[in-house]
N, C-alpha and C positions, 0 to 999 in steps of 0.2 A: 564442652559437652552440652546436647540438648537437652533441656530439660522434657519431662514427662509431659507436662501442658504445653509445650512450643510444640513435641510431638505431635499431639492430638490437633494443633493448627496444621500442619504440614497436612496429614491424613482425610481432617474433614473436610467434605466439601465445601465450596464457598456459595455464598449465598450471591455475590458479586454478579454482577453479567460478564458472560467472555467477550473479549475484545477483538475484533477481527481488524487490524490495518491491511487493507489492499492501497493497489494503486495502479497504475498503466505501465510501472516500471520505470527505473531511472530518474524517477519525481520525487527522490525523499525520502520511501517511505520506510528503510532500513533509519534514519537515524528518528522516525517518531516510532517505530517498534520497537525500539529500543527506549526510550523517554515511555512511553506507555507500560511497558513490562516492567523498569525500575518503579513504577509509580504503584501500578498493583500487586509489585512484592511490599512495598513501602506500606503499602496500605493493609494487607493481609496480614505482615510478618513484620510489621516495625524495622527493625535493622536487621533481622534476618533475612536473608537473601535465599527463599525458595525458589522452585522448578516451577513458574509461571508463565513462562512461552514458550510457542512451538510454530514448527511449519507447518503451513496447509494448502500446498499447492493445489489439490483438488480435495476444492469444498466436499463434495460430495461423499469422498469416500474418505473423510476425516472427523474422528471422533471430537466435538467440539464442547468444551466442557467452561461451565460458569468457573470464573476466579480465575483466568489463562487468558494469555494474550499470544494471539496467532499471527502470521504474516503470510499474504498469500496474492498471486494475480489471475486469481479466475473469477470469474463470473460468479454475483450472485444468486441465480437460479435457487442453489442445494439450499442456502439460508431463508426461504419461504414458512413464515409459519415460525420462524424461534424468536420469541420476544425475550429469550431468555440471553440473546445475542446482540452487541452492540459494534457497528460499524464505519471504521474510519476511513474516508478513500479519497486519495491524494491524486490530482493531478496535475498536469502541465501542458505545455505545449509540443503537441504530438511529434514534431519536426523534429524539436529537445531533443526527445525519447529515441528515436529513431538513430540521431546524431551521436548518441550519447553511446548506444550498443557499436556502432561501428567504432569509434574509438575503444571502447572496451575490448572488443575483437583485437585491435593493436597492440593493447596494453596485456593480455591476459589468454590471447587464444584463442582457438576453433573452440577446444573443448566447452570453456565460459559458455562459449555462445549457443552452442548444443544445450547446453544445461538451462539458458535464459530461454531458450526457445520453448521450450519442454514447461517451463515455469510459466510460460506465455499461454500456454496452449497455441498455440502458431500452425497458422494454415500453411505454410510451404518452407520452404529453405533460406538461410543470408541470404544467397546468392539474388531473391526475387525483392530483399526489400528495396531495392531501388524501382521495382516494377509495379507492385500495387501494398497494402496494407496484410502484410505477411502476419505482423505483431498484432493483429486486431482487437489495434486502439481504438476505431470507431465503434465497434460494438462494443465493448467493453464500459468505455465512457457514458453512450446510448445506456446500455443494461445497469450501470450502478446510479448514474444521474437523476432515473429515474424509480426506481429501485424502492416500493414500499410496505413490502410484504415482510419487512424484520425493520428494524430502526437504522440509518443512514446518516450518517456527515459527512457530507462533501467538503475538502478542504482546497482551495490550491496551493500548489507548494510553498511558491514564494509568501502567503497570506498565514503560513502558521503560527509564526509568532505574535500576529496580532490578532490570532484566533483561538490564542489559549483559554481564555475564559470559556469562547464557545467546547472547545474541546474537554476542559475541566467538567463541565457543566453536564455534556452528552454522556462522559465516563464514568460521572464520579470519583474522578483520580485526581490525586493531585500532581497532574504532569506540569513538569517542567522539562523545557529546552534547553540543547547547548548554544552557547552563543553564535548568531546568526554569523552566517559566512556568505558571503557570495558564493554564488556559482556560476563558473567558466563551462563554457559550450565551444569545442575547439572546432572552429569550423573546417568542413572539409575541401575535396578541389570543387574548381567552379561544374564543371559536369556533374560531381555527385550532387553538390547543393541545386542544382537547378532540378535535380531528380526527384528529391524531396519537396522542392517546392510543387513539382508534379502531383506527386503524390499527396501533401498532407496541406498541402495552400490551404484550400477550402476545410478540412479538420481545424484546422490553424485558427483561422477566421472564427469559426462557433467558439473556439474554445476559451479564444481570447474574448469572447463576447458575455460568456458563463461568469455568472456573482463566484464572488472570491469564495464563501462560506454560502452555503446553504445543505437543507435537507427534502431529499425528493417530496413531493406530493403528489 
């Protein structure tokens, strides 16, 4: 049973910043919102394990509350002005991203991908990513990269683990990781891949050109 003081933690507000992980999708960032949200229940609530995360696919019309750790892929814009907010945003290699929804499409379905699209905010249908940037990872990457108007950390995926201090350091949490795993990128037929090289070559190029770790300015 709870005691009456664990109570009155669960109830009041937290003085903490909320934590926002976004990311371009496919890049991670389900397994550090999850490491972040064990970390500031950890931190709120010692070994009790309160109601600290939530979704927030659009920023804008979601209540964002200090001492909560949110996951979301949309645009910065709606976080303008809250310094009361601290954000994490993962990326990767846009081609990855792209690779990675069509196999999921295999693995999971139309419906998944209705759902990811939706998640995306997505300018057109599946059917078009092989024709231009449907998922729009360029602006997105563009919009959080630079992004200064609320507090930013840019991470990229593969660089987390060696960016935990920085991360620690940005959240005040004491996040930890699960043990680093490779990740497999199953590549597609030769038509499709060359489609995407079409398509995300040059995203490709910058992004692989982008510091592992940094924060807009």
């Amino acid at each position: 049973m709870i005691s009456s003081k664990r109570l009155r933690q669960f109830l009041t507000p937290s003085k903490r910043p909320g934590i926002i992980v976004a990311s371009i999708g496919r890049s991670g960032s389900t397994l550090l919102y999850r490491s972040v949200a064990e970390a500031m229940s950890m931190a709120r609530f010692s070994r009790i394990r309160g109601r600290v995360f939530d979704e927030a696919w659009d920023l804008a019309d979601s209540t964002l509350l200090r001492g909560t750790v949110y996951k979301t892929h949309d645009h910065p814009a709606a976080l303008a002005g809250r310094q009361d907010l601290r954000s994490l945003f993962v990326f990767g290699q846009p081609s990855d991203i792209a690779r990675s929804v069509v196999n999921q499409r295999a693995t999971h379905g139309d419906a998944w991908v209705a759902e990811h699209l939706a998640h995306m905010h997505a300018d057109g249908p599946y059917e078009a990513l092989f024709e231009r940037d449907v998922l729009r990872l360029e602006s997105q990457l563009d919009a959080w990269s630079t992004f200064t108007a609320s507090p930013v950390l840019c991470v990229r995926y593969e660089a987390l683990w060696d960016a935990l201090d920085e991360i620690r350091a940005f959240t005040g949490l004491p996040v930890e990781l699960p043990e680093r795993r490779e990740r497999e990128s199953k590549l597609l037929g030769d038509e499709e891949e060359a489609a995407l090289r079409s398509v995300y070559g040059a995203l490709d190029a910058r992004v692989a050109a982008m510091p592992d770790v940094f924060q807009p300015t």
